[in-house]
C-alpha positions, 0 to 999 in steps of 0.5 A, spaced: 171 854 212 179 856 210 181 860 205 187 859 203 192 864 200 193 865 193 199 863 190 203 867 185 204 863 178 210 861 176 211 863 169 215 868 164 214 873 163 213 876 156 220 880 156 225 873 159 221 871 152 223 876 148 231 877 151 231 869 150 229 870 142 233 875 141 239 871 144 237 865 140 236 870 133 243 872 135 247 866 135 243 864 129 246 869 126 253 867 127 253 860 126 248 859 119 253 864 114 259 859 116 254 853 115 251 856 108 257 855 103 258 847 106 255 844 099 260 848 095 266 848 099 265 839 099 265 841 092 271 843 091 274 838 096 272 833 091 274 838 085 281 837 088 281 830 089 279 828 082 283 832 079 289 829 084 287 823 082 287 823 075 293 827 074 297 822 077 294 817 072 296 821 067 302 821 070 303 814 071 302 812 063 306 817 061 312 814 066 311 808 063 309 809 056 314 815 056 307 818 051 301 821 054 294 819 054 289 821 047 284 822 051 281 821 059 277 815 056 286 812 055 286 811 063 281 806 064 283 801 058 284 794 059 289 793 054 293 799 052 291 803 046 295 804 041 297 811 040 299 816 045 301 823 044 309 827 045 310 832 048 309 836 042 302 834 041 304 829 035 301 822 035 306 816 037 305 808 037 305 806 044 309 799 045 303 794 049 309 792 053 310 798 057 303 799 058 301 798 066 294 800 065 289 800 068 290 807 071 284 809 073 278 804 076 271 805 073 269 811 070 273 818 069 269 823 075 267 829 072 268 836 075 263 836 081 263 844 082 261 844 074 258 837 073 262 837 066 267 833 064 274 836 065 278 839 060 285 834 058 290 838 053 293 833 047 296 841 043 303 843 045 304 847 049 300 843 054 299 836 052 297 831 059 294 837 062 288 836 066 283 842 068 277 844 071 271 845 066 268 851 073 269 858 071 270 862 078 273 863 084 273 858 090 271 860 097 278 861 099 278 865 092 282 862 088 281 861 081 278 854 079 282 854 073 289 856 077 288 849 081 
């Protein structure tokens, strides 16, 4: 009968355990926080983009009626509404002619970072101004107001 030699197992030991943790615990550290604002800075693409988009619908009305939308709900008409406001915040009639409309396909968007509807001015000084409805500050610190 041989007795063979006993061969040495061939396992981690529990410091290569702990280093290994640490060193992943560590990288997680680093990666998540720029990760953790990911939902609210889409938001704020989609804030801007919204407001790009209706602002320049706005803008196009006002180029070809030389009046600004009522309201939001103006630029997605499929005939041309009647009325649309001066640059002095007074009610003038729109000739159906000019109009060019629609300015905007489907539904008005809302404020994504908020989810209300965005703000749109028709008193002088600030008529055809569109806003975010957000109050605060955006990850590069801007305020949402200023945008």
């Amino acid at each position: 009968m041989s007795i063979r030699p006993r061969m040495p197992h061939r396992a981690f030991t529990l410091i290569e355990l702990l280093v290994v943790i640490v060193v992943i615990a560590v990288l997680a550290a680093i990666v998540i926080p720029k990760f953790q604002d990911q939902g609210k800075r889409s938001k704020e693409a989609s804030l801007k983009s919204n407001l790009s988009l209706i602002r320049n619908a706005v803008a196009l009305f006002q180029a070809d009626t030389g009046y600004y939308p009522m309201s939001l709900d103006d630029l997605k008409a499929s005939s041309a509404p009647a009325q649309g406001k001066d640059a002095a915040g007074t009610s003038q009639n729109i000739n159906a002619a000019d109009w060019h409309g629609p300015y905007i396909q489907g539904a008005i968007p809302n404020d994504p970072v908020s989810g209300a509807a965005f703000t749109y001015s028709t008193t002088a000084p600030n008529v055809g101004k569109v806003s975010s409805s957000a109050s605060g500050t955006a990850s590069d610190g801007t305020a949402y107001s200023s945008w």
